[in-house]
Backbone bond lengths (Angstrom), bond angles and torsions (degrees), N, CA, C in turn:
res aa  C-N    CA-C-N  psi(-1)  N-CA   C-N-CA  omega(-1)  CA-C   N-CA-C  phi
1 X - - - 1.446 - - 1.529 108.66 -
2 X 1.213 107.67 135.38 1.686 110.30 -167.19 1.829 99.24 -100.18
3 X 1.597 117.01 121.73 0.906 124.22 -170.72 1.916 110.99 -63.12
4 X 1.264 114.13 134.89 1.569 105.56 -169.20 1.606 101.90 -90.90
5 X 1.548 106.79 126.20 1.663 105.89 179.60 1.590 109.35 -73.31
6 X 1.482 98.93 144.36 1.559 83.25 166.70 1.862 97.38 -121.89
7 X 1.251 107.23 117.14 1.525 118.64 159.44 1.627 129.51 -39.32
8 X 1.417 119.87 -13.67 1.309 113.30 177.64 1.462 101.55 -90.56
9 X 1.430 134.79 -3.81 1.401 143.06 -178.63 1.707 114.46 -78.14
10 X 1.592 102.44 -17.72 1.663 117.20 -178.87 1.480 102.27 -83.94
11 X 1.452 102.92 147.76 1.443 108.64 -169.08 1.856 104.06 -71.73
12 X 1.751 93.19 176.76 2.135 82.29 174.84 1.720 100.81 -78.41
13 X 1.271 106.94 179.38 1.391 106.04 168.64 1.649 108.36 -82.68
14 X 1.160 112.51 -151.19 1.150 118.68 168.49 1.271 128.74 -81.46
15 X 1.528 114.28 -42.82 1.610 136.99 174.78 1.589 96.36 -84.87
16 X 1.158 143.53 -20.88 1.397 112.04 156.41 1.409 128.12 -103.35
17 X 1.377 110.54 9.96 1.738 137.83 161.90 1.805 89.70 -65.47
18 X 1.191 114.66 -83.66 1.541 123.09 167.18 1.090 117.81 -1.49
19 X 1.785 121.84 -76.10 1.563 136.72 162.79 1.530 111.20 -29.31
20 X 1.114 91.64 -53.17 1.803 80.19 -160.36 1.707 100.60 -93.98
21 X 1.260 111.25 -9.00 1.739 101.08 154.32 1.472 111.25 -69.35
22 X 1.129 121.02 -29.13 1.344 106.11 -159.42 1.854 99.48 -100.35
23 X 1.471 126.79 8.76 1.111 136.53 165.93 1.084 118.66 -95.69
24 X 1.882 120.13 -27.37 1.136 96.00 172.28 1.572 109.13 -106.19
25 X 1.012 126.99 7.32 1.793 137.87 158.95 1.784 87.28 -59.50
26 X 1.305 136.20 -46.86 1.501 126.70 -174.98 1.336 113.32 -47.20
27 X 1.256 114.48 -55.10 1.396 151.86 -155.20 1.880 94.27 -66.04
28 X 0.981 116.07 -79.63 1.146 125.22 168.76 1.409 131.64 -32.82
29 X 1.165 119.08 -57.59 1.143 125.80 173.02 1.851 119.61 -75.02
30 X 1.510 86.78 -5.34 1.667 94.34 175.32 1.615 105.87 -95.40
31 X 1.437 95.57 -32.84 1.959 96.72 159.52 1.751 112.83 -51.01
32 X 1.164 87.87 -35.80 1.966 79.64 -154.50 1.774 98.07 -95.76
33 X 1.190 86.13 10.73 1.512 104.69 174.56 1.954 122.20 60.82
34 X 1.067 86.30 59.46 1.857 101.03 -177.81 1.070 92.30 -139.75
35 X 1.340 101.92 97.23 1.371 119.89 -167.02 2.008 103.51 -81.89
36 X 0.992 132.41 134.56 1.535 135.16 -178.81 1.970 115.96 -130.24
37 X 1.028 113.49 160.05 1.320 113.98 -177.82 1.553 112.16 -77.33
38 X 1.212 104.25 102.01 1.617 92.00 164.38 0.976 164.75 -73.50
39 X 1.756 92.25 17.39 1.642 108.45 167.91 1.453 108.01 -93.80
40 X 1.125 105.33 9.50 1.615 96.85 175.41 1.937 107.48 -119.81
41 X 1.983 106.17 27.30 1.222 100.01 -165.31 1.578 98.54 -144.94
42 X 1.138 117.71 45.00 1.321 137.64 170.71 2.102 95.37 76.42
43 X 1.201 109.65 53.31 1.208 111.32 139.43 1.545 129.35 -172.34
44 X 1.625 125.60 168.90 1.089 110.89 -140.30 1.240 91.32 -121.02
45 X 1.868 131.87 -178.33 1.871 131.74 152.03 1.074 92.26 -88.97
46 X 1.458 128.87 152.27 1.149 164.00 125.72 1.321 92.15 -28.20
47 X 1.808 111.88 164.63 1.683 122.93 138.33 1.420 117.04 -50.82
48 X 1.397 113.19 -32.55 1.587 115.06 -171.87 1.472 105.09 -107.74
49 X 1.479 106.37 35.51 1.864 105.79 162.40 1.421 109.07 57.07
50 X 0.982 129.66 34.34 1.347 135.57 166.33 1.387 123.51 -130.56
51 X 1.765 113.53 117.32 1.405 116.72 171.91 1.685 124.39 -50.66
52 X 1.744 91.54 113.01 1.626 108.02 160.50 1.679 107.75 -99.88
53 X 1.338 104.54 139.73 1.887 98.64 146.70 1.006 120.58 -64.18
54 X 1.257 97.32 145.58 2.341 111.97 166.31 1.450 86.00 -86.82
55 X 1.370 115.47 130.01 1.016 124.66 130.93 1.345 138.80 -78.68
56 X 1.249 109.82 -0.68 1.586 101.88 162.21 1.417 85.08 173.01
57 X 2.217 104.22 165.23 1.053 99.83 -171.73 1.995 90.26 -109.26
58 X 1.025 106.04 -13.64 1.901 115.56 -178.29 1.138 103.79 -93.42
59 X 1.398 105.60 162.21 1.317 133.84 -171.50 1.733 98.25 -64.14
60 X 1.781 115.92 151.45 0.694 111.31 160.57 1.696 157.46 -64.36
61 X 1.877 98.13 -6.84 0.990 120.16 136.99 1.651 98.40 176.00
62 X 1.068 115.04 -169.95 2.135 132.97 -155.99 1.471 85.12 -65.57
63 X 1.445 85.90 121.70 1.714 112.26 170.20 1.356 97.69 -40.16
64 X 1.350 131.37 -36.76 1.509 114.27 -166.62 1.612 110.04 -81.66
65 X 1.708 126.25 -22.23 1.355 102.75 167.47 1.473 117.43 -102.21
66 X 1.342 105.18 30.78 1.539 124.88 177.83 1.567 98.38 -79.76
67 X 1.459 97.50 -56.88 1.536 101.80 -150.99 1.780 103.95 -82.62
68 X 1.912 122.51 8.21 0.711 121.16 -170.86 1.622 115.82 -96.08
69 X 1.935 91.18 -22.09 1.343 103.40 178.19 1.937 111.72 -82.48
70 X 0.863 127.67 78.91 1.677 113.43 172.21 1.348 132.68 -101.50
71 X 1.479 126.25 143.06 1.592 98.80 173.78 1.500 124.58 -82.66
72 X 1.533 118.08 -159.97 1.291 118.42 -162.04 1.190 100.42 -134.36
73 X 1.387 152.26 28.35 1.511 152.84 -57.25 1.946 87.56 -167.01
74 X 1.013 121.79 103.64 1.704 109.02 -159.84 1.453 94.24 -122.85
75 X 1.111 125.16 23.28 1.761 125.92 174.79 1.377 112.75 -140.47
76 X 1.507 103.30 -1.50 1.823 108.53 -172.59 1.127 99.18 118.39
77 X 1.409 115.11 174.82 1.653 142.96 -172.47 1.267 98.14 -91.55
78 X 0.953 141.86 109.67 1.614 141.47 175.44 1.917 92.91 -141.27
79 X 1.740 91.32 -167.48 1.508 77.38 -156.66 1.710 95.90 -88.23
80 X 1.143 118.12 51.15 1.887 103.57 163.47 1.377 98.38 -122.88
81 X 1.785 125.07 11.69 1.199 121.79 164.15 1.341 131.06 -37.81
82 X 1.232 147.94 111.04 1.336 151.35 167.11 1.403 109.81 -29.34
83 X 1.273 108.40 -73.37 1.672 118.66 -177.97 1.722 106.13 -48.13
84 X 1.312 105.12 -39.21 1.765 111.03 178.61 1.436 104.09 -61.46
85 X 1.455 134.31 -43.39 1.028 145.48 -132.36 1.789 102.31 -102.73
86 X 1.697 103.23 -29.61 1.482 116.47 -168.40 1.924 95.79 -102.80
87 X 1.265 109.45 -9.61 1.699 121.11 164.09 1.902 90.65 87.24
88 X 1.172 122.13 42.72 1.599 113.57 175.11 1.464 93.97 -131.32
89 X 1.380 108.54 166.49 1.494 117.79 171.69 1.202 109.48 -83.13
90 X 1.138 112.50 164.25 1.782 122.72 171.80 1.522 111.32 -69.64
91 X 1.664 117.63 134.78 1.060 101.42 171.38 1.765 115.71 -129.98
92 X 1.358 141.03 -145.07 1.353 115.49 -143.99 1.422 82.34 -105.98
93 X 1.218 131.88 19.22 1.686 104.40 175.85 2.001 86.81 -122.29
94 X 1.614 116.90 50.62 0.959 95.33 163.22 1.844 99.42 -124.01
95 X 1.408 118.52 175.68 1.102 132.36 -149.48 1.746 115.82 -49.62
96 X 1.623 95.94 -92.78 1.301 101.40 163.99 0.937 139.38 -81.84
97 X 1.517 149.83 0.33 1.195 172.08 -70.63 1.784 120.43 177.76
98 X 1.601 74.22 -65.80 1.721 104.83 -174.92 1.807 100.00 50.63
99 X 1.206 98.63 41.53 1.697 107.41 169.85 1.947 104.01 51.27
100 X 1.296 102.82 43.20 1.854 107.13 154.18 1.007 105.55 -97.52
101 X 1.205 128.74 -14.63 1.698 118.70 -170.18 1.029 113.66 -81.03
102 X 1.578 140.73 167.24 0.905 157.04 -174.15 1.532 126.26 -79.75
103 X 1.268 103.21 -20.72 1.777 122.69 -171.57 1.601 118.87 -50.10
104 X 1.106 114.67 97.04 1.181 109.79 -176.25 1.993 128.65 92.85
105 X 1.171 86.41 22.61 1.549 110.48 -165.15 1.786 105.90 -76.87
106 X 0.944 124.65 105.59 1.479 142.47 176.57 1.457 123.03 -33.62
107 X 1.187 132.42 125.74 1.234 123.47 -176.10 1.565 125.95 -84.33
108 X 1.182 116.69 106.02 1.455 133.54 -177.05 1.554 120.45 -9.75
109 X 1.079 110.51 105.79 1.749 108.19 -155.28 1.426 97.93 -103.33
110 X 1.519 124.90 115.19 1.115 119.46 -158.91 2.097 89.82 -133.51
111 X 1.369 126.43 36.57 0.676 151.10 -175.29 1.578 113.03 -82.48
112 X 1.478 141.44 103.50 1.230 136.82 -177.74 1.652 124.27 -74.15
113 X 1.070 123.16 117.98 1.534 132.30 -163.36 1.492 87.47 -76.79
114 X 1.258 136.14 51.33 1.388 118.79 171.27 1.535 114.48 -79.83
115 X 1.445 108.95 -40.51 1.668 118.88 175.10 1.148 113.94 -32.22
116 X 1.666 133.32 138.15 1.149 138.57 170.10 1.704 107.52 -90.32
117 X 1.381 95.90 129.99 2.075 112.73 -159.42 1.716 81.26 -52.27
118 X 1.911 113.81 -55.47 1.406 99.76 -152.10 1.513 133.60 -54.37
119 X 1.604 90.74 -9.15 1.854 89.40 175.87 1.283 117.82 -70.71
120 X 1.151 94.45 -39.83 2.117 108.32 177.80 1.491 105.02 -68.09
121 X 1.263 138.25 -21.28 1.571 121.31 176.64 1.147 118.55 -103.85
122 X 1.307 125.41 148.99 1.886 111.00 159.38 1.353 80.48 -105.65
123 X 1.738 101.42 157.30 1.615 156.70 -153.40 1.949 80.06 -83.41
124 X 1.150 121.14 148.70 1.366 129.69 -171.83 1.931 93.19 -109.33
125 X 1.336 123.78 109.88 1.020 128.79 179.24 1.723 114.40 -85.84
């Protein structure tokens, strides 16, 4: 019996470690009441004017074990999609698709990298 992975058990990366430092640095400072823009604090507008988080500004990981994972999907991307299912978009080495579809398509990160990384890390001693 092949043990089933579950992906929410993998740590964040680094760039979405980042995000949610810099969401809950929002959070905080909206407690202590210094109030700041939060599109410049790991979150983004929607088309419909409503704050989403970025979860990250990088790929979900190296195009090369991207393109290793694909589905097999022979009626369309609907929701028993693989790629839907593993939380990545479809990409061109998958079946019917060849990654035109929409499935899993990233939300437009219009987020300014102005922040300096070193405030968000401590130095690894």
């Amino acid at each position: 019996m092949k043990p089933k992975s579950d992906l929410a058990t993998l740590p964040p990366t680094r760039a979405a470690s980042k995000q949610h430092s810099l969401r809950v640095y929002l959070q905080i400072q909206q407690w202590l009441g210094n109030p700041l823009p939060p599109t410049q604090w790991g979150w983004a507008r929607g088309d419909d004017g409503i704050l989403k988080p970025v979860t990250t500004n990088d790929p979900v990981a190296p195009e090369s074990i991207l393109n290793t994972i694909f589905c097999r999907c022979t009626t369309g991307c609907g929701v028993r999609c693989g790629c839907r299912k593993a939380g990545i978009a479809c990409s061109r080495v998958c079946g019917v698709c060849s990654g035109s579809c929409t499935n899993g398509a990233p939300i437009e990160n219009t987020v300014d990298d102005d922040v300096d990384d070193d405030i968000l890390y401590l130095e690894d001693n």
